[in-house]
mmCIF file as gemmi writes it, N, C-alpha and C atoms, coordinates in Angstrom:
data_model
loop_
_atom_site.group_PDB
_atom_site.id
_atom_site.type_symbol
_atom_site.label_atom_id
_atom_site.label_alt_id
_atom_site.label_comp_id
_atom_site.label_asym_id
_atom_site.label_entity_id
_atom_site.label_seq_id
_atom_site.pdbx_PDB_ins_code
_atom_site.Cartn_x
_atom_site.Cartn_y
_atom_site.Cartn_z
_atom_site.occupancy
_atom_site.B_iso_or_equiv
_atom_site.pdbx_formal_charge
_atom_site.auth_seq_id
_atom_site.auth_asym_id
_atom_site.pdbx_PDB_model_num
ATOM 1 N N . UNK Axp A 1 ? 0.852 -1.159 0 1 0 ? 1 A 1
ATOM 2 C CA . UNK Axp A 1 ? 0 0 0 1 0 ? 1 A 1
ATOM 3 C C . UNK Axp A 1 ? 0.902 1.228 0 1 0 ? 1 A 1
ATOM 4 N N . UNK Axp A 2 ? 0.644 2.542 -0.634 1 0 ? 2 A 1
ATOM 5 C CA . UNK Axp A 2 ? 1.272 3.305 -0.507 1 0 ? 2 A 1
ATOM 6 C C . UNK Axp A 2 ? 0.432 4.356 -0.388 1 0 ? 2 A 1
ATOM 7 N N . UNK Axp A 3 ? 0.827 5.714 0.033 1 0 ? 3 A 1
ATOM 8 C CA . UNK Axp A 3 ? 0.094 7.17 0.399 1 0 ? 3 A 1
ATOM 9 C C . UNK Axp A 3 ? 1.053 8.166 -0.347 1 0 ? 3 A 1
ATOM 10 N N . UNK Axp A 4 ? 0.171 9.581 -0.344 1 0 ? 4 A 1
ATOM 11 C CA . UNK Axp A 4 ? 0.936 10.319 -0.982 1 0 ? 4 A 1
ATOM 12 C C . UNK Axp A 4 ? 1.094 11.171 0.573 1 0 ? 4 A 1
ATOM 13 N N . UNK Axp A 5 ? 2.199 11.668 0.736 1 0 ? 5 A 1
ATOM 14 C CA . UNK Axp A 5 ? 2.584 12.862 1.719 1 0 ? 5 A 1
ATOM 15 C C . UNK Axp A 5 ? 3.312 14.165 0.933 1 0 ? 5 A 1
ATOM 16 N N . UNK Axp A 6 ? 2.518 14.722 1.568 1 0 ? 6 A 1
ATOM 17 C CA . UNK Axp A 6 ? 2.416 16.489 0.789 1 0 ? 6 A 1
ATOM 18 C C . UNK Axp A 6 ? 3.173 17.02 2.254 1 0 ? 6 A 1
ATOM 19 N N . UNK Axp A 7 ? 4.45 17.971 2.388 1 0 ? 7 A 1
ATOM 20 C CA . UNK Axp A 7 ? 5.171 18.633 2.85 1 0 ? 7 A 1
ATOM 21 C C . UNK Axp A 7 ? 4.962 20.27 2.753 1 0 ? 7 A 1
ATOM 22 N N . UNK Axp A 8 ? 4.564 20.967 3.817 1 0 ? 8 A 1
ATOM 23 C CA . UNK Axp A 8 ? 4.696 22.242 3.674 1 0 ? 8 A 1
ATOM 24 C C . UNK Axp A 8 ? 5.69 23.171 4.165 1 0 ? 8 A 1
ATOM 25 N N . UNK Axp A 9 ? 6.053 24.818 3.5 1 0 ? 9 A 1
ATOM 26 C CA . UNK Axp A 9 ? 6.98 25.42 4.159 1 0 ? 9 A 1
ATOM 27 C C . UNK Axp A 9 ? 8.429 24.51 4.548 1 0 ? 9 A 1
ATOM 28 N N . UNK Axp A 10 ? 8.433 25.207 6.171 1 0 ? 10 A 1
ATOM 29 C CA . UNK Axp A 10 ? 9.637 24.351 6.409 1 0 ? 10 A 1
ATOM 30 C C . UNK Axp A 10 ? 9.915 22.936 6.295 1 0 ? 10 A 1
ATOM 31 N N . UNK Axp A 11 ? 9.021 22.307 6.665 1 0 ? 11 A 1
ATOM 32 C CA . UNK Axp A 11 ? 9.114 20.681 6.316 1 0 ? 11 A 1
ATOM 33 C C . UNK Axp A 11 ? 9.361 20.348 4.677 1 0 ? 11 A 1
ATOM 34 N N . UNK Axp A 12 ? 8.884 20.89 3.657 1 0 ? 12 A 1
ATOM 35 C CA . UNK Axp A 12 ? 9.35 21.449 2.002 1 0 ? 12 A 1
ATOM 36 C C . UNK Axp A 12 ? 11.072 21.213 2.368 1 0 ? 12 A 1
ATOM 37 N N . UNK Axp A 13 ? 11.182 22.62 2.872 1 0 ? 13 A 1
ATOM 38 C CA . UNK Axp A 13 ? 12.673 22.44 2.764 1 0 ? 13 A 1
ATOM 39 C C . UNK Axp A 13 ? 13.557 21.535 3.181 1 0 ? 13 A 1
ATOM 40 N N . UNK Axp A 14 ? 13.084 21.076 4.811 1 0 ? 14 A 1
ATOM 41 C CA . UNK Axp A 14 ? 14.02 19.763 5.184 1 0 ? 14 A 1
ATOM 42 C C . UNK Axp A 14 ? 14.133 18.733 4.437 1 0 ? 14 A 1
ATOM 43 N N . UNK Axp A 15 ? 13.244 18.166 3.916 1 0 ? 15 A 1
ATOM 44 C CA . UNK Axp A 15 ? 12.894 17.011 3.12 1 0 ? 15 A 1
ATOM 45 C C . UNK Axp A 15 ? 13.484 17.396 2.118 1 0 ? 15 A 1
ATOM 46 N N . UNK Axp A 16 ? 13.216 18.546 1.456 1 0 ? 16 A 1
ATOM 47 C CA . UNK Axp A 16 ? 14.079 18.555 -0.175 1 0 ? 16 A 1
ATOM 48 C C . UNK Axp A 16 ? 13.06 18.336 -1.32 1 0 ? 16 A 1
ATOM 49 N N . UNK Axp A 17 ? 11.972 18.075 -1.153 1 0 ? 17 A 1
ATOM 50 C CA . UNK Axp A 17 ? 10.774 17.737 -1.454 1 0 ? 17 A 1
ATOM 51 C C . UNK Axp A 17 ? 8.92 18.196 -1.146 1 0 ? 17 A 1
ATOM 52 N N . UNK Axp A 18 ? 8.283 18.502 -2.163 1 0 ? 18 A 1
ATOM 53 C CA . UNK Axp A 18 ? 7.246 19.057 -1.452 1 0 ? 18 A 1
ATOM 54 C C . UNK Axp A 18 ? 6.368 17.886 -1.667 1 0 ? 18 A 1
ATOM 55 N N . UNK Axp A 19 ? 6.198 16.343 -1.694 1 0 ? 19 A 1
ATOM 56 C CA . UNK Axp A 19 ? 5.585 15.421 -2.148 1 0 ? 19 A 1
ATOM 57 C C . UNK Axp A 19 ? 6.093 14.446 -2.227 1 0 ? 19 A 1
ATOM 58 N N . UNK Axp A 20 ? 5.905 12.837 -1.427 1 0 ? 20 A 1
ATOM 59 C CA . UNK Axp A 20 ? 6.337 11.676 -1.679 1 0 ? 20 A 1
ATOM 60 C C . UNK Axp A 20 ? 5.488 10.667 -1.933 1 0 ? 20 A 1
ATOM 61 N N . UNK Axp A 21 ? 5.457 9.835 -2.652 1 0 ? 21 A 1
ATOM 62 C CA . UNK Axp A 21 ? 4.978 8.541 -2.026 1 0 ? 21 A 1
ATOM 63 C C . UNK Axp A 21 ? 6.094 7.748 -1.016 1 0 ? 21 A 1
ATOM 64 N N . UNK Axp A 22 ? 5.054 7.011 -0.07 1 0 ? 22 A 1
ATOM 65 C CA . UNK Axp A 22 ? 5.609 6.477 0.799 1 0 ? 22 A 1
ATOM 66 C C . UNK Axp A 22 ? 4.763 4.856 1.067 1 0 ? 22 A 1
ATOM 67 N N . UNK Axp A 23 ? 5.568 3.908 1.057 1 0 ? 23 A 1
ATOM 68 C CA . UNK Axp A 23 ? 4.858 2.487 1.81 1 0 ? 23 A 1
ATOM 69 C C . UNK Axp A 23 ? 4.432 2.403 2.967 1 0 ? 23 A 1
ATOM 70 N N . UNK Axp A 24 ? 3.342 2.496 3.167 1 0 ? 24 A 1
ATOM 71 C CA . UNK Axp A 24 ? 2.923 1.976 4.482 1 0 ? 24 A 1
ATOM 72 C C . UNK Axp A 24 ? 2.074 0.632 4.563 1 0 ? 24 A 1
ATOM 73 N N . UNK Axp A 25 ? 1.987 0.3 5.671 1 0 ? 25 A 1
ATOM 74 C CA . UNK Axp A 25 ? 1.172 -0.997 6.343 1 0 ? 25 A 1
ATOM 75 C C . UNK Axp A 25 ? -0.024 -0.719 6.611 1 0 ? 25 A 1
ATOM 76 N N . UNK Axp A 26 ? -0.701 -1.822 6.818 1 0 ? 26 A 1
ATOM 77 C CA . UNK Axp A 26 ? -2.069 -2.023 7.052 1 0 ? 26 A 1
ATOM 78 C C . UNK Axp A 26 ? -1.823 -1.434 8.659 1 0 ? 26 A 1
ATOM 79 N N . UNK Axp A 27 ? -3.013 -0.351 9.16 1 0 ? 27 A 1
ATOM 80 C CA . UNK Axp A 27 ? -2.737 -0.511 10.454 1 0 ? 27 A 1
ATOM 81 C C . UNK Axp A 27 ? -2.269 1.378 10.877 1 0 ? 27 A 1
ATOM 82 N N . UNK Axp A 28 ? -1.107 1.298 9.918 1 0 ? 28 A 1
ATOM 83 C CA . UNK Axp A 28 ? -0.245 2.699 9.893 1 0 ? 28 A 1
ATOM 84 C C . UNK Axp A 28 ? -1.384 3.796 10.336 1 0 ? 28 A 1
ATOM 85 N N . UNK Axp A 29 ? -0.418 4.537 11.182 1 0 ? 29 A 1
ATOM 86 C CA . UNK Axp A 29 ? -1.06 5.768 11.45 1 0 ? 29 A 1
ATOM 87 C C . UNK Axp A 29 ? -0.574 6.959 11.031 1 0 ? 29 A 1
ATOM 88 N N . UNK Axp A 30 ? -1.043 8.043 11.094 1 0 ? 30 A 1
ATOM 89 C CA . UNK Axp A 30 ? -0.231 9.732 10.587 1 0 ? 30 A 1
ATOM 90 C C . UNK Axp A 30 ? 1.091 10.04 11.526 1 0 ? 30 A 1
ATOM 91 N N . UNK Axp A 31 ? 0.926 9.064 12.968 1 0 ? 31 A 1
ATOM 92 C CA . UNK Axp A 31 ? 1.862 9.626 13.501 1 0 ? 31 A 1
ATOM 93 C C . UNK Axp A 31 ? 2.722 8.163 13.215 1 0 ? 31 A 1
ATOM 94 N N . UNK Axp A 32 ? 2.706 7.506 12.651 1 0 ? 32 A 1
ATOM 95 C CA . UNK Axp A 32 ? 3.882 6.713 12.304 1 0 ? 32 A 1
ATOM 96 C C . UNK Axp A 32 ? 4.899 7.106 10.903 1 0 ? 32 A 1
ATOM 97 N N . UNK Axp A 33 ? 3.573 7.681 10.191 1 0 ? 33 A 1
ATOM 98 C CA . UNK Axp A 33 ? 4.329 8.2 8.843 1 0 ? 33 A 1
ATOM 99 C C . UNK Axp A 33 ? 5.391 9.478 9.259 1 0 ? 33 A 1
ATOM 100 N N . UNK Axp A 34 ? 5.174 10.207 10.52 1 0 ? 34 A 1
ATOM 101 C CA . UNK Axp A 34 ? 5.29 11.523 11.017 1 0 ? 34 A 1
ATOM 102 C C . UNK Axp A 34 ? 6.953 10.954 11.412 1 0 ? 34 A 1
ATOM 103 N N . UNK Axp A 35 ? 6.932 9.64 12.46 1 0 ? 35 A 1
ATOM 104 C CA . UNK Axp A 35 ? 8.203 9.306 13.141 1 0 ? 35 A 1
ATOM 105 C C . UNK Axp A 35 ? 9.127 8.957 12.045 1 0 ? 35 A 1
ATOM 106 N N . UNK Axp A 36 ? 8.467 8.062 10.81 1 0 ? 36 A 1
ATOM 107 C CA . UNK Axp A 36 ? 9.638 7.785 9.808 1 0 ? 36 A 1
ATOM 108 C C . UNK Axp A 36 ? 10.004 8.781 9.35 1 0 ? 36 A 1
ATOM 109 N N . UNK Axp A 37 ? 9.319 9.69 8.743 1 0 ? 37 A 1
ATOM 110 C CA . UNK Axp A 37 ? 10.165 10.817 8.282 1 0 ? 37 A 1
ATOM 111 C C . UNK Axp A 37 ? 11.273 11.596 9.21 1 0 ? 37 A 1
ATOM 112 N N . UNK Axp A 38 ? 11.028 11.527 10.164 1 0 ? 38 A 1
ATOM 113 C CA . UNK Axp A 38 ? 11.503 12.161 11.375 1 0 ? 38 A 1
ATOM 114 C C . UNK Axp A 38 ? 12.91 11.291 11.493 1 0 ? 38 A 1
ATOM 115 N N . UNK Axp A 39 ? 12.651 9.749 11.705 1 0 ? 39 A 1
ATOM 116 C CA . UNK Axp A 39 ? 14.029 9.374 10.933 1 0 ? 39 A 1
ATOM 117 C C . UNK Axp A 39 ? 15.244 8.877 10.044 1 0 ? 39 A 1
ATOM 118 N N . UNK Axp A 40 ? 14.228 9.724 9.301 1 0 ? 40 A 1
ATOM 119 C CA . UNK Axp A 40 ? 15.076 9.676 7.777 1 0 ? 40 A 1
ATOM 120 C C . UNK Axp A 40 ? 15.704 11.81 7.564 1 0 ? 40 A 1
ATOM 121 N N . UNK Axp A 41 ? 14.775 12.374 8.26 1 0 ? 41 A 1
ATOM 122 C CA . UNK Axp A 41 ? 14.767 13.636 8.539 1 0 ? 41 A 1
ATOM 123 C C . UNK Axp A 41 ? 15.521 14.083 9.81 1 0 ? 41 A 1
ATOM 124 N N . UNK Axp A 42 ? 16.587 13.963 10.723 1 0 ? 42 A 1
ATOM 125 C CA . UNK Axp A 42 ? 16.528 14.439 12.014 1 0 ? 42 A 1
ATOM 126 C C . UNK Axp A 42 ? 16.141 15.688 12.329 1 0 ? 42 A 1
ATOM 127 N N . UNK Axp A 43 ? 16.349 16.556 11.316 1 0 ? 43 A 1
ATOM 128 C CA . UNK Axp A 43 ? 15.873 18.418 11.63 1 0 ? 43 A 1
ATOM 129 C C . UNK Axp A 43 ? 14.503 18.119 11.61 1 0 ? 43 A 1
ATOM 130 N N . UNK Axp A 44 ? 13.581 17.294 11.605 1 0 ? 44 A 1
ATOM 131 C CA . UNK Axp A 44 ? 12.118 17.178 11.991 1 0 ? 44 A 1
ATOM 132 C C . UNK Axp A 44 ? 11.849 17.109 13.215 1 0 ? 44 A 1
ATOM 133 N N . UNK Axp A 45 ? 12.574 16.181 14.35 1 0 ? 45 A 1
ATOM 134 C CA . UNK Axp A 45 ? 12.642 16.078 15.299 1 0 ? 45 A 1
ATOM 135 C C . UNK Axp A 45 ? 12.194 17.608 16.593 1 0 ? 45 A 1
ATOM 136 N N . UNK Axp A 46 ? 11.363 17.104 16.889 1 0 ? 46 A 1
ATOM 137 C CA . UNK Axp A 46 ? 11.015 18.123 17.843 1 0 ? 46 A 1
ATOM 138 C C . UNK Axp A 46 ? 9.471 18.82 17.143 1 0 ? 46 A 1
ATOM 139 N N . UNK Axp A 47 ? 9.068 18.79 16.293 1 0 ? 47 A 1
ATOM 140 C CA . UNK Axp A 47 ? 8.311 19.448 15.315 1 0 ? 47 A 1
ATOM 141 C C . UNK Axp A 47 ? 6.711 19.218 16 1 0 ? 47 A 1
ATOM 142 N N . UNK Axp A 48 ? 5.951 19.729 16.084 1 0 ? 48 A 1
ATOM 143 C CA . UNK Axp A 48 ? 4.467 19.132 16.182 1 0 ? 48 A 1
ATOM 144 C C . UNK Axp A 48 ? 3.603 19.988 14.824 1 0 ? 48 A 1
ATOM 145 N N . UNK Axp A 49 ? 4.158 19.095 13.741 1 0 ? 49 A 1
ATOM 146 C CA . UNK Axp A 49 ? 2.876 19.736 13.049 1 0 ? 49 A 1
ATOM 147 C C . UNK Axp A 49 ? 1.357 19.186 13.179 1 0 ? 49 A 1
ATOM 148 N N . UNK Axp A 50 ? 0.668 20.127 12.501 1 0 ? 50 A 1
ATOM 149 C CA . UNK Axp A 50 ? -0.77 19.361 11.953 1 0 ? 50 A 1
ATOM 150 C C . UNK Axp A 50 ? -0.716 18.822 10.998 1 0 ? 50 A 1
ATOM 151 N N . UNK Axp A 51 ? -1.861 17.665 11.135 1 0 ? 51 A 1
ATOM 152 C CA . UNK Axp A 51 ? -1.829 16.69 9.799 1 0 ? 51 A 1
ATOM 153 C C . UNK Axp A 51 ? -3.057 16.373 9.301 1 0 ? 51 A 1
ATOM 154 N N . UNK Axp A 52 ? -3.1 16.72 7.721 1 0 ? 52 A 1
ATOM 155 C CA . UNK Axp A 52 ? -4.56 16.243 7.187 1 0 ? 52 A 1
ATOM 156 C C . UNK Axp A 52 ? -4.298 15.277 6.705 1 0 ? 52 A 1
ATOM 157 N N . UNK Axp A 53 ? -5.367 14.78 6.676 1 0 ? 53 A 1
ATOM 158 C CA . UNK Axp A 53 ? -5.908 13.259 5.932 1 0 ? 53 A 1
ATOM 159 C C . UNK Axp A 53 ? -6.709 13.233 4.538 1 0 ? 53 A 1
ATOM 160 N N . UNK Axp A 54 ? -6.567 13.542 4.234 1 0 ? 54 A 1
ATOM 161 C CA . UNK Axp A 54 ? -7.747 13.267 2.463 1 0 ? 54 A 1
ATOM 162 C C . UNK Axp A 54 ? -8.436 14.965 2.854 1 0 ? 54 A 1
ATOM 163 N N . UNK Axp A 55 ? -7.398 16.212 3.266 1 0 ? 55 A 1
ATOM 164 C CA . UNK Axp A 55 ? -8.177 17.699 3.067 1 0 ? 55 A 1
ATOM 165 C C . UNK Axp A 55 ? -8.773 17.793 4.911 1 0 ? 55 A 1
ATOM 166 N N . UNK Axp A 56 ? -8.602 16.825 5.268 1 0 ? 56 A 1
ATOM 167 C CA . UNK Axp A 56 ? -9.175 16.858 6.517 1 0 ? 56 A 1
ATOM 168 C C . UNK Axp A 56 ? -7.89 16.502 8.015 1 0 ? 56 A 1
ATOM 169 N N . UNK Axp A 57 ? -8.89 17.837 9.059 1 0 ? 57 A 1
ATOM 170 C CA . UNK Axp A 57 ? -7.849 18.007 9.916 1 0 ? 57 A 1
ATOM 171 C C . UNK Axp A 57 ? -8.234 16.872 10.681 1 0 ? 57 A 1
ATOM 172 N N . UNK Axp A 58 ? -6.531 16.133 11.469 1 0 ? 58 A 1
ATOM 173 C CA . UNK Axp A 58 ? -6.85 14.508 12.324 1 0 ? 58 A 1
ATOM 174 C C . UNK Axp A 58 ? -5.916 14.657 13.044 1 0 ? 58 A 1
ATOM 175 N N . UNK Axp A 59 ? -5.977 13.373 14.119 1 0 ? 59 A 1
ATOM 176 C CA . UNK Axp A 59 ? -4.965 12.915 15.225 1 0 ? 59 A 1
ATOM 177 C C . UNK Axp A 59 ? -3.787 12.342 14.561 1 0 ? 59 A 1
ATOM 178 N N . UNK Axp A 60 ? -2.989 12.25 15.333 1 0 ? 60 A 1
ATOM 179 C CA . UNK Axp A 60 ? -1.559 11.495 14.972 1 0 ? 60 A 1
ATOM 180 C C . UNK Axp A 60 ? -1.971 9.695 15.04 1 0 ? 60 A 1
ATOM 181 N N . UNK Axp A 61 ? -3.241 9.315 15.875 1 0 ? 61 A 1
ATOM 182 C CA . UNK Axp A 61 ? -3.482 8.13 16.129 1 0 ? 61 A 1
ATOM 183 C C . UNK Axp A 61 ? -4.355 7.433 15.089 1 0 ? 61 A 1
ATOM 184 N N . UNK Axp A 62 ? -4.683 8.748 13.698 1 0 ? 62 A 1
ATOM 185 C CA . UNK Axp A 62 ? -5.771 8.245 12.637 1 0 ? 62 A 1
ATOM 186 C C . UNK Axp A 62 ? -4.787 7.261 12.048 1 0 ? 62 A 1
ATOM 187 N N . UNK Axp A 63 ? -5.679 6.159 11.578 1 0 ? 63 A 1
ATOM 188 C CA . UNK Axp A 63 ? -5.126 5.147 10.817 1 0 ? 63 A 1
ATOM 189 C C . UNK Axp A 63 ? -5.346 5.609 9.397 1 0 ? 63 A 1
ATOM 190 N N . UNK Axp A 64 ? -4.249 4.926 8.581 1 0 ? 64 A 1
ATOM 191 C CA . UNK Axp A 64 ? -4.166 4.943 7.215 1 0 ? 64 A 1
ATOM 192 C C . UNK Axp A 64 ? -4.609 3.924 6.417 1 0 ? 64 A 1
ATOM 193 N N . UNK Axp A 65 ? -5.166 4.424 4.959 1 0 ? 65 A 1
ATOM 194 C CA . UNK Axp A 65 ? -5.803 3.315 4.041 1 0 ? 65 A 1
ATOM 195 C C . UNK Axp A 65 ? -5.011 3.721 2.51 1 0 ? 65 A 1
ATOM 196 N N . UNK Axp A 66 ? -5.389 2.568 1.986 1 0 ? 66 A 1
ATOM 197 C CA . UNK Axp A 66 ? -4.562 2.937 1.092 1 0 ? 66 A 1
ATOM 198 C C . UNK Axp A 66 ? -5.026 3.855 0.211 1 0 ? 66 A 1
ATOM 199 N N . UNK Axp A 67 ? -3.804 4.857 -0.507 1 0 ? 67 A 1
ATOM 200 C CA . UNK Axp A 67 ? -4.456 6.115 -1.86 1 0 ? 67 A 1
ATOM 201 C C . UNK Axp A 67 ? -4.357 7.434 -1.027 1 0 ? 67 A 1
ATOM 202 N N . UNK Axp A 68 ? -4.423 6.893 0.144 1 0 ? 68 A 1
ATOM 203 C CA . UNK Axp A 68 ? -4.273 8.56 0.93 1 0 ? 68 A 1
ATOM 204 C C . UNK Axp A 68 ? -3.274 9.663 0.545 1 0 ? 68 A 1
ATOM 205 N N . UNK Axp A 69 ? -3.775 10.991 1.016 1 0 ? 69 A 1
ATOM 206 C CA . UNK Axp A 69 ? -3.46 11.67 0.595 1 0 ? 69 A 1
ATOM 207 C C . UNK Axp A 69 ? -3.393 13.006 2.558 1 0 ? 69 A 1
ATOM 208 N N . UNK Axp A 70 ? -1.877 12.322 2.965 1 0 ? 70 A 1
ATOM 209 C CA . UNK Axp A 70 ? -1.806 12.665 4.056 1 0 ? 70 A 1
ATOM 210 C C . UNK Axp A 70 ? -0.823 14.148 4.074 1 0 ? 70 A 1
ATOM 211 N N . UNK Axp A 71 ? -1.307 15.428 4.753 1 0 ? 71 A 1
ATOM 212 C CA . UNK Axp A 71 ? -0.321 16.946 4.761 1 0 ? 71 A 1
ATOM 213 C C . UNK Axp A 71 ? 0.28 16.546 5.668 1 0 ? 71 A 1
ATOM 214 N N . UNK Axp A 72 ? 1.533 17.087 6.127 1 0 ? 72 A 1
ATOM 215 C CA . UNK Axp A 72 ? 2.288 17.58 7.741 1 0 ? 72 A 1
ATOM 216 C C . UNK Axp A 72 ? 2.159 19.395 7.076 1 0 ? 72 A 1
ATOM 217 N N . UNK Axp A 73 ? 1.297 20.269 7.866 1 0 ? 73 A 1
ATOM 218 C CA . UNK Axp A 73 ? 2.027 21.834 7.965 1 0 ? 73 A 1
ATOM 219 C C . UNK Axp A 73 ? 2.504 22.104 9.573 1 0 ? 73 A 1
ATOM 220 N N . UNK Axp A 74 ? 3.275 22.779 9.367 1 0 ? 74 A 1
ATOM 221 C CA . UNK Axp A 74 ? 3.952 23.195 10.051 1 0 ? 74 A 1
ATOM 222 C C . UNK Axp A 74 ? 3.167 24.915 10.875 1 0 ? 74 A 1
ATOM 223 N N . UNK Axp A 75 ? 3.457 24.709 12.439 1 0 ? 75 A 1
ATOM 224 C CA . UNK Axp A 75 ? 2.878 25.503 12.736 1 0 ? 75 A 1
ATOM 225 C C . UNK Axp A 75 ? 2.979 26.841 12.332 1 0 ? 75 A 1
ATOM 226 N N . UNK Axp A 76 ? 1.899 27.655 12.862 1 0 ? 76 A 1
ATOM 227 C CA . UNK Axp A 76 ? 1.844 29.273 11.7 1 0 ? 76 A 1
ATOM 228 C C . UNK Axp A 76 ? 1.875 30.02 12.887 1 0 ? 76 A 1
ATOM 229 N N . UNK Axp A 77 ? 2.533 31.426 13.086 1 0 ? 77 A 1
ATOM 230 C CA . UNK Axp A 77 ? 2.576 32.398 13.917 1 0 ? 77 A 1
ATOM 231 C C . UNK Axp A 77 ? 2.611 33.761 12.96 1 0 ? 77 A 1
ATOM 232 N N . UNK Axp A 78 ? 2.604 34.388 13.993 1 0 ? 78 A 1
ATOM 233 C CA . UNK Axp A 78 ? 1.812 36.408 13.134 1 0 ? 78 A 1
ATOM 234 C C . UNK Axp A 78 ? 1.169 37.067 13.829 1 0 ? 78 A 1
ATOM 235 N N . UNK Axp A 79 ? 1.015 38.014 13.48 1 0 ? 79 A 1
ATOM 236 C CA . UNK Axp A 79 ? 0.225 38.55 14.18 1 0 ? 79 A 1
ATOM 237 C C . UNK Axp A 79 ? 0.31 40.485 13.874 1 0 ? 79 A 1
């Protein structure tokens, strides 16, 4: 099974990439896809982004199916 992961802003840049496919398992969650990148990424480490699921905002504990279409953005400040 595989998913697509869409990268924003800073996470864009760490990665080197604004878009992967990635293999995952039956089972997989957003926050498992979150830890692999994290180590394949170490400048991710520490990060809490938000994560959509198919356009939609979710937990790190949502499970994955296959075709997904999972964001990490990165938090926003301003003001």
């Amino acid at each position: 099974m595989t998913i697509r992961v869409r990268l924003f802003a800073a996470y864009r840049e760490v990665v080197g990439a604004g878009e992967l496919e990635l293999p995952a398992q039956a089972g997989m969650t957003v926050g498992a896809v979150w830890q692999s990148l994290v180590t394949r990424h170490p400048a991710l480490a520490g990060q809490a982004p938000a994560a959509a699921l198919n356009a939609r905002l979710v937990e790190a504990d949502t499970p994955l199916d296959a075709g997904d279409e999972l964001a990490f953005l990165p938090p926003v400040s301003g003001g």
